[in-house]
N, C-alpha and C positions, 0 to 999 in steps of 0.2 A: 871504635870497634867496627870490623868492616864483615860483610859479610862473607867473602872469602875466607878470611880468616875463623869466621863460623865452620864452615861447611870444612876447610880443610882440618878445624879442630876432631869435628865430629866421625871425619874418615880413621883419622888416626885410634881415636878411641875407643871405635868399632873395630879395628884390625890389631891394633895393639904392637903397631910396629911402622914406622915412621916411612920408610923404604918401599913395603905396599903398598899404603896410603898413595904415596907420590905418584908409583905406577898406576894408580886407579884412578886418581887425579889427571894422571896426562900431563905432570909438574915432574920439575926439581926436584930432588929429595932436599936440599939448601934452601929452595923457596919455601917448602911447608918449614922446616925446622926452624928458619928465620921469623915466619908468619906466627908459630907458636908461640918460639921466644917472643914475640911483639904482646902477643896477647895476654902472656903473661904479667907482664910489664905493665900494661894497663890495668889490669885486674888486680894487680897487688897479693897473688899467689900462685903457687906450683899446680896446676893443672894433672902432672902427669910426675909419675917415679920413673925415672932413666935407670935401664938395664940394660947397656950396650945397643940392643941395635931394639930392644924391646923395649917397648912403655906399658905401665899398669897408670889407671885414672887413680890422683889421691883422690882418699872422702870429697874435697871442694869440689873436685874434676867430675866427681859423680853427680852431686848437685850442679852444676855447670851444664854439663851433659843433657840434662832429662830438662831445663831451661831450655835450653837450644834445641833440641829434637820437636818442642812443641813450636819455641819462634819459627823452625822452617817451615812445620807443617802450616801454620798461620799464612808465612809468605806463601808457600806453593797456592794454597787454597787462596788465596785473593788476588794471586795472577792468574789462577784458573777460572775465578767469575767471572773479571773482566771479560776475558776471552771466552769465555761462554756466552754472557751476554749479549759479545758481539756476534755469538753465531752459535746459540745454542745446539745444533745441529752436527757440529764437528769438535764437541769435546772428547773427556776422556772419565768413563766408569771404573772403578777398583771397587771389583765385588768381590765374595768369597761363598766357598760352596761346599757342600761334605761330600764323601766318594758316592754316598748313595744319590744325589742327583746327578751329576756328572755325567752321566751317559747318555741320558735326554732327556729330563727337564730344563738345566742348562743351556745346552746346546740348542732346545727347539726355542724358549726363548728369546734367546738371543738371533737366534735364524732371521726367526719373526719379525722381532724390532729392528733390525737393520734392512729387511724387507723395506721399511717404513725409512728409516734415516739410517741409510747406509753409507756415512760419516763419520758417525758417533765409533772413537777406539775404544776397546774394554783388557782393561788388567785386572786379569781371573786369577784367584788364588784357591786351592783348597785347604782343605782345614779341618779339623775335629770343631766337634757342636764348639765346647767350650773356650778356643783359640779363635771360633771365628767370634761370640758374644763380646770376646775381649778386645776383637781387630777392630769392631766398627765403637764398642765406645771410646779406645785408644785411639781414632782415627786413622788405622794404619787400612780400612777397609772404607766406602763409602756407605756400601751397606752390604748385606747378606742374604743369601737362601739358604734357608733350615729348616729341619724337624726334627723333634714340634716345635715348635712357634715359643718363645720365653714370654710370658706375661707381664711380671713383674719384677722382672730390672728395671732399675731407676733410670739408668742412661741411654736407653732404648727404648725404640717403638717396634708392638710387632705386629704386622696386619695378614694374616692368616689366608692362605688362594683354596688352597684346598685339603680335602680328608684322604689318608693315603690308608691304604688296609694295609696289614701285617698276615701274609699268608706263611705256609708251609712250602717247604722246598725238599724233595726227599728225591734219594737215587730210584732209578727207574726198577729196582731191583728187590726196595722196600715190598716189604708185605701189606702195604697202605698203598703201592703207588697206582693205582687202578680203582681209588677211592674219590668221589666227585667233589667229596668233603669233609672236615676232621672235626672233631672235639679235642680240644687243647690235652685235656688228660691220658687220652691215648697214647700221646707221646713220649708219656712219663717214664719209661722207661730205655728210651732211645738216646744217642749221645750225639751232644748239639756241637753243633761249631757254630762259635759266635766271637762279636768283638773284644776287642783284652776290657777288663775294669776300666772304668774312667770315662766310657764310649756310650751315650747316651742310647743307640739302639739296642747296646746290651742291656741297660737297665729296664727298658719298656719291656723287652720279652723275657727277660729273669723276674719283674714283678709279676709280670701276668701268670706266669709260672706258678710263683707262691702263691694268690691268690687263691688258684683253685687248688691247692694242698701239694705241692710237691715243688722242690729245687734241682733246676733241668742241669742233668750231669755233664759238662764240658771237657771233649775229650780234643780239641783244636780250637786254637782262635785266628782269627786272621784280619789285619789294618785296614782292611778295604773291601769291597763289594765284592772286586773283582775275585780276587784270595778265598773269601767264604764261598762263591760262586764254586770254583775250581774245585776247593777240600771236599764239596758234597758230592761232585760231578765225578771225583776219583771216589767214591763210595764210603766216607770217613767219616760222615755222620750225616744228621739232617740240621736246618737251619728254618728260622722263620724270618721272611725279610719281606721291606717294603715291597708292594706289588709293583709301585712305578720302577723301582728297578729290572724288572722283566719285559721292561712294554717290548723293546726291539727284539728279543729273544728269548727264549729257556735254552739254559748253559745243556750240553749234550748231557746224555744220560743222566737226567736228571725230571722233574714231574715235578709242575705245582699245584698244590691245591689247595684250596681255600678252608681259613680257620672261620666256624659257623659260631663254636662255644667255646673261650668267651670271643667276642667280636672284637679285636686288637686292632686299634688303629693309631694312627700318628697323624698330628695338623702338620700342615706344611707350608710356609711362607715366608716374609722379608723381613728384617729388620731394618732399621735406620738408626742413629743418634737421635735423640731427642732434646739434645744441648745446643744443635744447629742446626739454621734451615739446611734442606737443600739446594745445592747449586741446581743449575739452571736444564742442567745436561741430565744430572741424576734424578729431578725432577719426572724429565720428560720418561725415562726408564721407570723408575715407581711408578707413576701413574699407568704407564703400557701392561708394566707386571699384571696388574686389579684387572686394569682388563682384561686381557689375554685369556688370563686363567677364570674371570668372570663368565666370559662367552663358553670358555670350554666346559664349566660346571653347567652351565644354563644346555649346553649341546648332548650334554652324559645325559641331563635327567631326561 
């Protein structure tokens, strides 16, 4: 078994049509269908159901599959230690991030650390909380920033930078917007726009909600920061969001103000795997992260 023949299996798989595969390859469409036929042949089963110009994986072809997507990810990581090793300084980071840091938490981060080793490439992905929990213990991430912070997953580590407040975000037009501070109950009556089900910053401010006696009416929801930003700022309702999302700006027509009662906050920081060290490269970024954001807690208080 060679590993082209890996890698060309795994295209095809993923695309589910032999003729893509090739073009994406930068091959034959004859050299992959030959290389399959090959492998088949060693393996002693059908890999793949022929539909003309389309393939579906058999059952085998699925378990084959999910083998081989972990052997690459194996191979890539132990040519990327070497080469880290030899120069920890000019690898490569795959981290993942939700829309709510993305605008600058992220970004200053990263500014920062490449201040420092401005060598180091980074593959940034975003993601919902629970896509990115699933990237870094599937490996498809090296590690992540989130909030909050997961505790207790088995396959991850989480080390916490900082406390993020959950403020009020109301249109400049509200009958509160001229108010220095709120009581979460006040609101009880106002129509929120917030994340669809599923979106963990919906849940923190729908519990907080129930807690003090009431379930906050949703009259918009929106996929990203930016989205909720926008629906408030056309006067569509109010939202409560993390305060780091506001650092570089308040979206126009719009007023934040600070929630006093109850005190809504969210942890915010990294994951890792905990099934494997870190490389040498992702090393050197965790450890920056503790700091970075160490000095800037020590700097606030």
């Amino acid at each position: 078994m060679e590993l082209r023949q890996i890698m060309y299996f795994i295209e095809v798989a993923k695309r589910e049509h032999v003729t893509d595969a090739a073009t994406t390859l930068h091959v034959a469409q004859s050299a992959v269908s030959r290389q399959l036929v090959n492998l088949e042949k060693e393996l002693g089963a059908d890999l793949f159901i022929r539909q003309g110009r389309n393939v579906k994986l058999t059952p085998v072809g699925k378990i084959f599959l999910e083998h081989m997507e972990h052997a690459l990810k194996v191979i890539e990581n132990g040519k990327r230690e070497v080469e880290e090793y030899l120069d920890p300084q000019k690898g490569m980071i795959r981290i993942g991030f939700p829309s709510s840091l993305a605008s600058y938490t992220m970004p200053t981060a990263i500014s920062a650390f490449r201040e420092r080793f401005p060598h180091v490439k980074f593959n940034l992905n975003q993601g919902s909380y629970h896509s990115l929990v699933e990237g870094v213990i599937n490996g498809e991430f090296d590690m992540a920033l989130i909030g909050p912070v997961p505790m207790n997953e088995k396959k991850i580590k989480g080390s916490v930078l900082f406390t993020d407040h959950i403020v009020g975000l109301l249109p400049n037009t509200h009958p509160f917007a001229k108010r220095e501070s709120l009581y979460l109950n006040e609101l009880a009556e106002d129509s929120f726009v917030l994340f669809p089900e599923g979106y963990i910053l919906r849940d923190i401010i729908v519990n907080a909600c129930k807690q003090i006696g009431f379930n906050p009416q949703i009259s918009f929801e929106g996929e990203d920061i930016d989205a909720i930003k926008g629906l408030v700022s056309a006067g569509l309702g109010i939202t409560l969001i993390p305060e780091i999302t506001l650092v570089d700006n308040i979206p126009r027509s719009t007023v934040k103000i600070p929630i006093v009662e109850p005190n809504v906050t969210r942890t915010v920081g990294v994951i890792i795997p905990s099934e494997r060290q870190l490389l040498p490269t992702e090393k050197l970024f965790y450890e920056f992260l503790k700091e970075f954001f160490g000095m800037l807690d020590r700097f606030q208080r």
